[in-house]
TORNU-310620 format. One line per 2 residues: number of its first residue (from 1); their letters; for each residue x, y, z of N, C-alpha, C, O. Coordinates in Angstrom, 1 decimal, always signed. Layout:
<gugus>
NUM	A	X/Y/Z/X/Y/Z/X/Y/Z/X/Y/Z; ...
</gugus>
This chain:
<gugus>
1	XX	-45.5/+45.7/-27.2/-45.6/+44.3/-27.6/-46.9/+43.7/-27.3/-47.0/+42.6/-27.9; -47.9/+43.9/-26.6/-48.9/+43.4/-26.2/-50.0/+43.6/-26.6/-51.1/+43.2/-26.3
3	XX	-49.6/+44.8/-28.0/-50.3/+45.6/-28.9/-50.7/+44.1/-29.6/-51.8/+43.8/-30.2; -49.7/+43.4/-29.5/-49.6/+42.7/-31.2/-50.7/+41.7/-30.3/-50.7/+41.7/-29.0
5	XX	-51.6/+41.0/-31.3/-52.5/+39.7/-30.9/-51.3/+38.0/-30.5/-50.4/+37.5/-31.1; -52.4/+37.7/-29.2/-51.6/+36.9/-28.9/-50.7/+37.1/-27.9/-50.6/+36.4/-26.8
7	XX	-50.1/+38.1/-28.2/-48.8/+38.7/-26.6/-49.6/+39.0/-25.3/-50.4/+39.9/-25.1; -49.5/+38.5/-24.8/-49.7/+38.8/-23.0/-48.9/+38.9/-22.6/-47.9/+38.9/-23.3
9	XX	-48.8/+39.2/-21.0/-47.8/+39.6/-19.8/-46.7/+39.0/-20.3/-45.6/+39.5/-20.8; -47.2/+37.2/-20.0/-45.6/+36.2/-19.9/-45.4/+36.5/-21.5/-44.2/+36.3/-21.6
11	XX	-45.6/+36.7/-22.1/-44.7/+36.6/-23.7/-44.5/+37.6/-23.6/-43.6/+37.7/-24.5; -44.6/+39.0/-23.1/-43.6/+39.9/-23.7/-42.7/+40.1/-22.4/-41.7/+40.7/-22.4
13	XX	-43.3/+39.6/-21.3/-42.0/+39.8/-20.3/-40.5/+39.1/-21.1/-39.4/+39.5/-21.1; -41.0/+38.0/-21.7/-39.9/+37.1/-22.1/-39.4/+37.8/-23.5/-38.3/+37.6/-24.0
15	XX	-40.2/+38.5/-23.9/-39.6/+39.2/-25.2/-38.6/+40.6/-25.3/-37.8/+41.1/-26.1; -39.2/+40.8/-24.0/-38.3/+42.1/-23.5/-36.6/+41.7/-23.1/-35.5/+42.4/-23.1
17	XX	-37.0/+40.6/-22.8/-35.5/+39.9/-22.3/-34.3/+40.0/-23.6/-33.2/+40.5/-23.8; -35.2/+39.5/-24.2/-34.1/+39.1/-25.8/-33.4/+40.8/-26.2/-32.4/+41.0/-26.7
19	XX	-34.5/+41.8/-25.7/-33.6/+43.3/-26.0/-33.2/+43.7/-25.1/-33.0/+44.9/-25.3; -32.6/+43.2/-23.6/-31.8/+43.5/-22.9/-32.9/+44.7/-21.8/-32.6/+45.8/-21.6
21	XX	-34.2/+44.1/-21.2/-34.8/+44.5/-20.7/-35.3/+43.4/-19.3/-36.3/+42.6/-19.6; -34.8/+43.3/-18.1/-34.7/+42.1/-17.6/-35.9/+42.2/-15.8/-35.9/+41.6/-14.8
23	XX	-36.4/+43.1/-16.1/-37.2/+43.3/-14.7/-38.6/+42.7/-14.7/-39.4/+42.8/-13.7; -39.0/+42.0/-16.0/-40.2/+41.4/-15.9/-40.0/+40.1/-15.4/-38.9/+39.6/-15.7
25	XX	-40.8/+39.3/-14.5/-40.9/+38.0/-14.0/-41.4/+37.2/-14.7/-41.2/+36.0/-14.4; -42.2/+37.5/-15.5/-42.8/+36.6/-16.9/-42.7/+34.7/-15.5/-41.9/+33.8/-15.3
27	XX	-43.8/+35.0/-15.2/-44.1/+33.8/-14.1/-45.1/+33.2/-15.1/-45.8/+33.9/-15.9; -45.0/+31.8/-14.9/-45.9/+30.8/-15.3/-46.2/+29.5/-14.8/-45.3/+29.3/-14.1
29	XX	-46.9/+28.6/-14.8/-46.9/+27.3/-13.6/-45.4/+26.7/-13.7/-45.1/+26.0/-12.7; -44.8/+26.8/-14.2/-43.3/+26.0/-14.1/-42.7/+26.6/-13.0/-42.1/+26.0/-12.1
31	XX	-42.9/+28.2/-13.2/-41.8/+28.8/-12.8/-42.4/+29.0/-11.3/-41.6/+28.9/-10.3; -43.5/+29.1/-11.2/-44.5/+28.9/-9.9/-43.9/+28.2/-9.0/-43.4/+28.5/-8.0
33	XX	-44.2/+26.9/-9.8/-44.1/+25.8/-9.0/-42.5/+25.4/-8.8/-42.5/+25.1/-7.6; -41.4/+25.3/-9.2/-40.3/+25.6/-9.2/-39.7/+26.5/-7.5/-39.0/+25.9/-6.7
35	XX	-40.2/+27.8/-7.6/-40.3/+29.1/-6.6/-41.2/+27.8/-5.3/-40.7/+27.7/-4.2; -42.0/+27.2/-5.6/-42.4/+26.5/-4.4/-41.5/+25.5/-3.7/-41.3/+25.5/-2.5
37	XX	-41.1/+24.7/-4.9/-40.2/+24.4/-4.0/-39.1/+24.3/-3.6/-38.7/+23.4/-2.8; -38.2/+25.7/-4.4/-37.0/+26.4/-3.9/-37.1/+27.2/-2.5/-36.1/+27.4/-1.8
39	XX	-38.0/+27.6/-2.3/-38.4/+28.7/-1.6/-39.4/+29.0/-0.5/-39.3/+29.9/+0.4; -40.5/+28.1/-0.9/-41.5/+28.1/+0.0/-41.6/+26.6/+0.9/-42.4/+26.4/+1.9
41	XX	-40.9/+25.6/+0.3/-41.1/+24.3/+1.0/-42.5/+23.5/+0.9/-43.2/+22.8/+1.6; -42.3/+24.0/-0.8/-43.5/+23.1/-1.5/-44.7/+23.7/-1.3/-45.6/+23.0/-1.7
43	XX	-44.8/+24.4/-0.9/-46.6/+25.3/-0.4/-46.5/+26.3/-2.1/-45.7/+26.6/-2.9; -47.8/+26.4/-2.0/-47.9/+27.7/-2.9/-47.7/+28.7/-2.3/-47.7/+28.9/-1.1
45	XX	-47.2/+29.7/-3.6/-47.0/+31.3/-2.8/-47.9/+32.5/-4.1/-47.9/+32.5/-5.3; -48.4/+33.3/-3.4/-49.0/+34.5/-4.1/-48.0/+34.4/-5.1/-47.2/+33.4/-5.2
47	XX	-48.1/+35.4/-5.9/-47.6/+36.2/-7.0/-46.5/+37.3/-6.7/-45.5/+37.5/-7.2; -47.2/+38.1/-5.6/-46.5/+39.1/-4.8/-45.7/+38.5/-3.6/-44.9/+39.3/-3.0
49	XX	-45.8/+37.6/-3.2/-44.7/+37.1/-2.6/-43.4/+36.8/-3.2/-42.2/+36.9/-2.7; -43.9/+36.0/-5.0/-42.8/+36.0/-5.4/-41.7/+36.8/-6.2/-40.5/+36.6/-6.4
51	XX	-42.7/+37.9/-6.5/-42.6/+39.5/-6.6/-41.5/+39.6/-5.4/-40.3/+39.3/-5.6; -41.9/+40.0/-4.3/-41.4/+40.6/-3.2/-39.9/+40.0/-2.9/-38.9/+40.7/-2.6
53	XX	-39.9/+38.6/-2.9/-38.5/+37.7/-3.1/-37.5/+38.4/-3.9/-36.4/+38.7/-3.3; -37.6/+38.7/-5.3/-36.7/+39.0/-6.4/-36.6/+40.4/-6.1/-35.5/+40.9/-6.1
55	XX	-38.0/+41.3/-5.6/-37.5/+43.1/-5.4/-36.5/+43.5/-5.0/-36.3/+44.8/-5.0; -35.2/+42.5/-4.5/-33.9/+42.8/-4.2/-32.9/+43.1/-5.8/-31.8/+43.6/-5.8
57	XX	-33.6/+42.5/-6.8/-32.4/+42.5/-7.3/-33.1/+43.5/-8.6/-32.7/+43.4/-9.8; -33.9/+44.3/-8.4/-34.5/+45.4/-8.9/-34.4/+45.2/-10.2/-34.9/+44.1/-10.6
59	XX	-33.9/+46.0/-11.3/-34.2/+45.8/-12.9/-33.5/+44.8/-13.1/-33.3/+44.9/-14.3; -32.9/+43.8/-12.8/-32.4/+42.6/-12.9/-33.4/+41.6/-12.0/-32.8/+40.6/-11.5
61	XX	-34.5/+41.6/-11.8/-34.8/+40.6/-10.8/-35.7/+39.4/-12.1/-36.0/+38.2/-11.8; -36.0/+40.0/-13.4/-36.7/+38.5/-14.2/-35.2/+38.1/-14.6/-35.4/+37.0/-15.0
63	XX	-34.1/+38.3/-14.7/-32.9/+37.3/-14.8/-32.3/+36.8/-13.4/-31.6/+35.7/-13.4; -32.4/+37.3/-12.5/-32.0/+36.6/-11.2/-33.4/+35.6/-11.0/-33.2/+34.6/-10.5
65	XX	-34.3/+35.9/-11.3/-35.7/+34.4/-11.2/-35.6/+33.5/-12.3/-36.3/+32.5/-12.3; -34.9/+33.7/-13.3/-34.7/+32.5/-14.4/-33.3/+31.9/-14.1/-33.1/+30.7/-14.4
67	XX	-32.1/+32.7/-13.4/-30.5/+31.8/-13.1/-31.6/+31.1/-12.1/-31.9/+29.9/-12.3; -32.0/+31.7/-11.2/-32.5/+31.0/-9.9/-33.3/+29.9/-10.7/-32.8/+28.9/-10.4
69	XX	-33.9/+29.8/-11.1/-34.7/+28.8/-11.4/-34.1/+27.6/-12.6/-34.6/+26.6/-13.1; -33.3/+28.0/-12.7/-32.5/+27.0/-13.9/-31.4/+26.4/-13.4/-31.2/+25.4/-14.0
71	XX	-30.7/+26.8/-12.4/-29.4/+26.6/-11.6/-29.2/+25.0/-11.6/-28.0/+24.6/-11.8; -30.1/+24.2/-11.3/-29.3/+22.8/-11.6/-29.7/+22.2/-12.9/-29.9/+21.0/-13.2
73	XX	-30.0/+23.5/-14.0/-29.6/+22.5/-15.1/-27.9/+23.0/-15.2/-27.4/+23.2/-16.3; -27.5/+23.1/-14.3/-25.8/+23.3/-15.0/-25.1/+22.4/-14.1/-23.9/+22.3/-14.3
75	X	-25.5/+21.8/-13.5/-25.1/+20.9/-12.4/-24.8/+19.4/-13.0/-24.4/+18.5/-12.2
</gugus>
């Protein structure tokens, strides 16, 4: 996917999703900042920190970082 022009990291992590491929984190300032301050108590955090957070939920961990991160829009 990153063959095609235009596609980077976050657009095909998020494109992989749509075919049932869910271990990319496809991170971007929302989602960053979001992770900050769910998680870090408003501080910034690396990249691999927030890597390291989701490594629990292994090829499911870019859909456990998007429930996690969307969770009170159902509220």
């Amino acid at each position: 996917m990153k063959q095609i022009k235009g596609v980077g990291d976050y657009a095909a992590e998020n494109l992989l999703k749509l075919i049932g491929r869910y271990d990319g984190l496809a991170l971007d300032s929302w989602t960053r900042s979001k992770f900050f301050q769910l998680h870090n108590a408003g501080k910034k955090a690396s990249d691999k920190k927030v890597a390291r957070y989701y490594a629990r939920f292994k090829e499911w961990r870019g859909l456990a970082l998007w429930c996690d991160m969307t969770r009170d829009w159902m509220e």
